[in-house]
N, C-alpha and C positions, 0 to 999 in steps of 0.2 A: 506545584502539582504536575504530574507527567501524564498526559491522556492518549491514550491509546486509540487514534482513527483508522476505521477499515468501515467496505463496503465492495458488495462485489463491482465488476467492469459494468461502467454506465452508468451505477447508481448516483453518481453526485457527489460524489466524495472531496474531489477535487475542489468544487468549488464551495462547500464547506470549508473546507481547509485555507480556501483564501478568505473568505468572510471572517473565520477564526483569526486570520493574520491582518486584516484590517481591524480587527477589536481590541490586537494589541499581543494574542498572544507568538510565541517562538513557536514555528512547522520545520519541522524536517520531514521532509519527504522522503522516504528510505527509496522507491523509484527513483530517484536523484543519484541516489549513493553508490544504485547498485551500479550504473554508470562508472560512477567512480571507483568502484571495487575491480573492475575488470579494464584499468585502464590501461593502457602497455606498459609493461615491463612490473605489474601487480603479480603479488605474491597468489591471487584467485586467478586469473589469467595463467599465470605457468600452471596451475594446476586442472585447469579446465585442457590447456594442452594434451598434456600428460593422458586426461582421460576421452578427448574427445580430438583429434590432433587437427581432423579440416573444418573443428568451429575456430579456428587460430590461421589470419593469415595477413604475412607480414607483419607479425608482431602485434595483430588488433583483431579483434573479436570479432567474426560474421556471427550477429545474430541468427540470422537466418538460420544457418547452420547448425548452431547450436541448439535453435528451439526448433529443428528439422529432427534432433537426434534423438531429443529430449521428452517433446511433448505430450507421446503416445505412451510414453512407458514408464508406468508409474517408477519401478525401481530407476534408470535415471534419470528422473526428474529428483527424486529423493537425494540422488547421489549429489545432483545438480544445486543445489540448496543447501545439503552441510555442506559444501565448499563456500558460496555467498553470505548463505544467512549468517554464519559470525562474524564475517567480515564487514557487510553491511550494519550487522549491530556494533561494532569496533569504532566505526566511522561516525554513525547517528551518536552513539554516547560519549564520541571526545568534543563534537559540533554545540555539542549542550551548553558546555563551557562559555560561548557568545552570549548567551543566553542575560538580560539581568537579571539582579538579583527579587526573587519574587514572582519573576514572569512564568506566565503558563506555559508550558510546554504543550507541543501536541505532534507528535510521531505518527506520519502518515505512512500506513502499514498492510498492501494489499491481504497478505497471509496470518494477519494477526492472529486467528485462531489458529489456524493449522500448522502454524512454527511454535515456539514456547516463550515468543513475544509479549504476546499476552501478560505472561507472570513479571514483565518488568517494568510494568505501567501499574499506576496508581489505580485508575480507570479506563475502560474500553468503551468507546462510543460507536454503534455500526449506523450505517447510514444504507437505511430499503428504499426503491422505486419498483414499482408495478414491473414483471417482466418484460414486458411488452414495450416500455417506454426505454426501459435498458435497449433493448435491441438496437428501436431506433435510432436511438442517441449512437451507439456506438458504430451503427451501418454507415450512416451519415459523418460522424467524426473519422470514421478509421475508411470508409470507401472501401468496404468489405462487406461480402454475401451474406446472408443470413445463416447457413450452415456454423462459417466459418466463428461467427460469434456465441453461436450455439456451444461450440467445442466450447470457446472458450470457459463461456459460462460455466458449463457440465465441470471442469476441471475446478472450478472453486467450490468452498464449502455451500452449503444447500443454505439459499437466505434462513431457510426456517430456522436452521437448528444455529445458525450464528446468533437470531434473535433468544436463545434460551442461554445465548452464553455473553452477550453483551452489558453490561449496566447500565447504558443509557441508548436510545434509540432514536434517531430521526428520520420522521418518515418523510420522504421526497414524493410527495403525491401532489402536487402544486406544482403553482409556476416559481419560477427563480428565486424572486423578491419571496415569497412563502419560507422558500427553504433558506434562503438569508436570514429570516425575521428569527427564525427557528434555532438558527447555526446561533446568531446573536444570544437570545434566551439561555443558551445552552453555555456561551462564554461568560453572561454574568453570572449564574448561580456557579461556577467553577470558580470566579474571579473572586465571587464573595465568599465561598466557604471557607472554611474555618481549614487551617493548616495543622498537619501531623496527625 
């Protein structure tokens, strides 16, 4: 089974994903990939040149740059993504392969809604925390202002309308070990369902 994890910035996702990989199941973290999709001398890399020439220097990606160019404007942020997004899905479905035979899959996938990820997973899991607990988590982990996380937020889909499009939900409104107990529940009824 191939399960589809998202959740917006802060909500917990991550450490789902590790509880999920302690239970036993295969995570590919697509955040991982896209690392490796734009690594020098990457076929996304020459093309990210091409369109964006000072997120490119010395042969290696200024982030900064790139998400200076990108951020604000919807159109290249879109442009920004069909360049990645198949490339990162390229990557994530030849990595499967490791996988054994039987094991869970679980594709950790900040955009899952808003790319057409989604349609290549069996199931989509989103993982909610209260706004307000997102913040702090992410002020504190990233040693960034509150505006700045605001942005971030505002640019992902609206928790609400992810919850009308997910099939299973975890809500992170506890402490860790809660949402471990939770992430666990959620890998055996996957582990025990019935295949195909």
């Amino acid at each position: 089974m191939r399960i589809g994890l998202t959740g917006g910035i802060g909500s917990g996702k991550s450490e789902v994903a590790a509880e999920l990989a302690r239970c036993g199941a295969f995570v590919i973290d697509t955040d991982e990939l896209a690392r490796e999709a734009v690594a020098p001398g990457s076929a996304a890399l020459a093309e990210i040149a091409r369109h964006w020439p000072a997120a490119v220097v010395g042969g290696s990606l200024d982030r900064a740059a790139l998400a200076a160019a990108v951020f604000d404007d919807d159109a290249e942020r879109r442009k920004l993504n069909g360049i990645l997004h198949p490339e990162i899905r390229r990557i994530a479905f030849a990595r499967e392969s490791k996988a054994a035979p039987g094991q869970l899959i679980v594709h950790v996938v900040p955009l899952l809604f808003e790319s057409d990820y989604a349609k290549l997973v069996d199931r989509t899991v989103l993982v909610i925390a209260p706004p307000e607990v997102r913040l702090e988590r992410v002020m504190a982990r990233d040693s960034v202002q509150r505006d700045a996380v605001l942005a971030r937020m505002r640019a992902q889909i609206d928790p609400e309308k992810a919850r009308t499009l997910a099939d299973d939900i975890i809500e992170n409104d506890g402490d860790v070990e809660r949402l471990r107990e939770r992430s666990r529940a959620l890998y055996q009824r996957f582990a025990t369902a019935p295949s195909g």
